[in-house]
N, C-alpha and C positions, 0 to 999 in steps of 0.2 A: 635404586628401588630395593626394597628388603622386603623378604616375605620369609615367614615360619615354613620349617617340612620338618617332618618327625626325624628326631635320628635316626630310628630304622630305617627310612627313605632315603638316607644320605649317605647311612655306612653302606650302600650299594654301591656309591659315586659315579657309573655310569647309568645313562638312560631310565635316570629316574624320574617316574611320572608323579607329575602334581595331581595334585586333587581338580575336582572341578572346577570347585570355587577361585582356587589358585590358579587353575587353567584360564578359565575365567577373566581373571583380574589382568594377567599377564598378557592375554591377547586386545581384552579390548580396551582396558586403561596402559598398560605400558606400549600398546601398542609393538609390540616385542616380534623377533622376526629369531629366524635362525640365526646363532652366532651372538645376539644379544646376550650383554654380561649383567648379572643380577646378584646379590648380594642376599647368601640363605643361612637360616641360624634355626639352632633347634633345641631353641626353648628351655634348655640346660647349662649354656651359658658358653656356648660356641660359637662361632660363624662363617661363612666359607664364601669363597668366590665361586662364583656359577656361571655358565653360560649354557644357553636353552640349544641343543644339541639335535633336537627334532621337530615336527609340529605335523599333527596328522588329522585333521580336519579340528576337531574343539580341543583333543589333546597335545599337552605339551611335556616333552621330557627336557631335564636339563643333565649337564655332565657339574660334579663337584671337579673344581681344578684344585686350590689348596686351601688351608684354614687361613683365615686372617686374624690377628691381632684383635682382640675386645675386650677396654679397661673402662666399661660404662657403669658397671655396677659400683656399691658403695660399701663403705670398710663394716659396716655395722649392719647387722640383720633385721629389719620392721614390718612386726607385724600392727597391721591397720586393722582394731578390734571397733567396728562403726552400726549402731542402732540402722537397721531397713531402713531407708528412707523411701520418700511414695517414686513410684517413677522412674521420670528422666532422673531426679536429682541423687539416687544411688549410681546412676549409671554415670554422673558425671564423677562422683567418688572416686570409684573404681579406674575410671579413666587417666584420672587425676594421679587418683595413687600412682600408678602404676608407671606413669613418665616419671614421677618423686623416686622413683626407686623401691618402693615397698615389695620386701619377698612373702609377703600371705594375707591376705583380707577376711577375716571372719567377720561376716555377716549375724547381729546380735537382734535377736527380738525381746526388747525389755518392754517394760509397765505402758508406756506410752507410747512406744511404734502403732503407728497408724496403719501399719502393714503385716499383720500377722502371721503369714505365710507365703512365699512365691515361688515361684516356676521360672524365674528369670536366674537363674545360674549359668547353664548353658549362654543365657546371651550374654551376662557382666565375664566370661574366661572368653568371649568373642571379642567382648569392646576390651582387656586386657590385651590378647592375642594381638588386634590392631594396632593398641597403641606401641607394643612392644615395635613393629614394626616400621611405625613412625621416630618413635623419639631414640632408635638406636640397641634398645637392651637387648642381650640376647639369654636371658632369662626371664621364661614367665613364672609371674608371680603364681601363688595356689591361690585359691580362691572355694574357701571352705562352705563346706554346710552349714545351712542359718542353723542356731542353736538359742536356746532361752537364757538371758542374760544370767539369772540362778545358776542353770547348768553349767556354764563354762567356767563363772569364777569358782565352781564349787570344785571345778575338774582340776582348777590349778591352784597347788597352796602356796606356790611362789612366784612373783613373776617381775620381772623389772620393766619402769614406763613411768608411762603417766595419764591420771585421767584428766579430762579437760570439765570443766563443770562451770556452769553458765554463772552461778550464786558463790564463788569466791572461791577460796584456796592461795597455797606458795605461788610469790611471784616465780616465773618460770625460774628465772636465776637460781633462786633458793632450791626448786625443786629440782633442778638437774643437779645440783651441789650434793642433794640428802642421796639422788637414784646412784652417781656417782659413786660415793662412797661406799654404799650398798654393795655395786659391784664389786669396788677393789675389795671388802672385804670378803664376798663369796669365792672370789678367785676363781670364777667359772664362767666360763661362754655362758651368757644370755640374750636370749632374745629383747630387742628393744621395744614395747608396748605401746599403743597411741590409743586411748579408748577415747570416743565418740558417741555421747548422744545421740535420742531422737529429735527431731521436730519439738516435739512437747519438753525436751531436757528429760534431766535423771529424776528421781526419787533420792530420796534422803537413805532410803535400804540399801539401795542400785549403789549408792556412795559409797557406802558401807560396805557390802560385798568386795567393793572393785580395793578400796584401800586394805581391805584384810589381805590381801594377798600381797603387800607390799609395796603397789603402783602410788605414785605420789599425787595427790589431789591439788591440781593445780588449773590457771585462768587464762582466758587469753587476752583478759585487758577490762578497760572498764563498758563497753557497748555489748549487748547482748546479738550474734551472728544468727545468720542461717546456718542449719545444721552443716550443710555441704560446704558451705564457705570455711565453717569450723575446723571441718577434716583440712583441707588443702593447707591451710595456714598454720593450724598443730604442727603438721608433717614437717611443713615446709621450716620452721621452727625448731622442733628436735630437731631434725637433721642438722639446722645450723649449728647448734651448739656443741653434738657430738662429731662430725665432720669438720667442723672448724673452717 
């Protein structure tokens, strides 16, 4: 079992108390007792062996004993730039991404987001939070403020990726070949780009915007996806070709 606790909570390494929710989970899903050993990592891209050193009626403290080894993350940096989607289906995104390895998720409200504003932040760095704890990583992704499609690409004049667009583009091959090159010639750390649609797709502007800044317009094939299916497979995709 893995769970999150803040670094400050662990550079204590003794008698450090969990939070509720973590007290919580520990006593009535791990069923955990004194001396039970748990596996804690803190979101920065460490993790340590534990074992739960107290229990005093709903609270539980555990002792850090040493760090252990974690080679889960991946050689290249991804940011997941994805249109709100309604609902569940951004929360499956976010979920998604974040077992894929993505280190930041900007949440975009363009032309056709059905969703123009939300209050589900807090819960999509919760379903990250989780999932980190599930699938191993011990770095959580960020998980940025929604911003208006205009805005962000106007913040950035340069940026390496790709957008995915439902109405055509470089076969991916081609398009990692052109981002490729791009890099070696800037000869600078760059973050790797994944931009995603709404529901309703892009605009022919939103297209515009995104390729001014360098990202390469590219497809995922000849059937038009759900948006969320789009993200998962983009990701899953780049990564392949950069990761090898």
């Amino acid at each position: 079992m893995r769970i999150h606790v803040p670094s400050a909570d662990i550079a204590r390494r003794t008698a450090v108390r969990l939070s509720d929710e973590k007290a919580h989970h520990v006593l009535s899903v791990m069923r955990a007792a004194a001396g039970t050993k748990l596996v804690v990592f803190d979101g920065e891209g460490r993790q340590y062996q534990a074992a739960v050193s107290g229990i005093q009626k709903k609270a539980v403290f555990i002792d850090i004993i040493d760090e252990l080894p974690n080679a889960t993350e991946l050689d290249h940096h991804y940011v997941l730039c994805a249109a709100i989607l309604k609902g569940e289906k951004m929360d499956m995104v976010v979920q998604k991404a974040t077992e894929l390895g993505v280190m930041e998720i900007q949440p975009i409200v363009s032309e056709r987001t059905v969703v123009k504003e939300t209050r589900r932040l807090d819960r999509w760095r919760k379903i990250a939070e989780e999932s980190c704890e599930q699938c191993g990583r011990s770095k959580l992704p960020v998980i940025h403020e929604p911003v208006a499609w205009k805005d962000f690409f106007a913040q950035h004049a340069r940026l390496s990726g790709f957008v995915f667009w439902e109405e055509g583009g470089l076969p991916l091959a081609e398009a990692y070949q052109a981002v490729l090159e791009k890099r070696l010639a800037a000869n600078a750390w760059q973050p790797v780009h994944v931009v995603i649609g709404p529901e309703g797709g892009m605009t022919h502007e939103e297209i515009g915007c995104a390729a001014a800044t360098g990202l390469m317009v590219t497809t995922l094939g000849r059937r038009i996806l759900r948006a969320e299916t789009a993200a998962i497979v983009a990701l899953g995709l780049v990564q392949y070709v950069f990761e090898g």
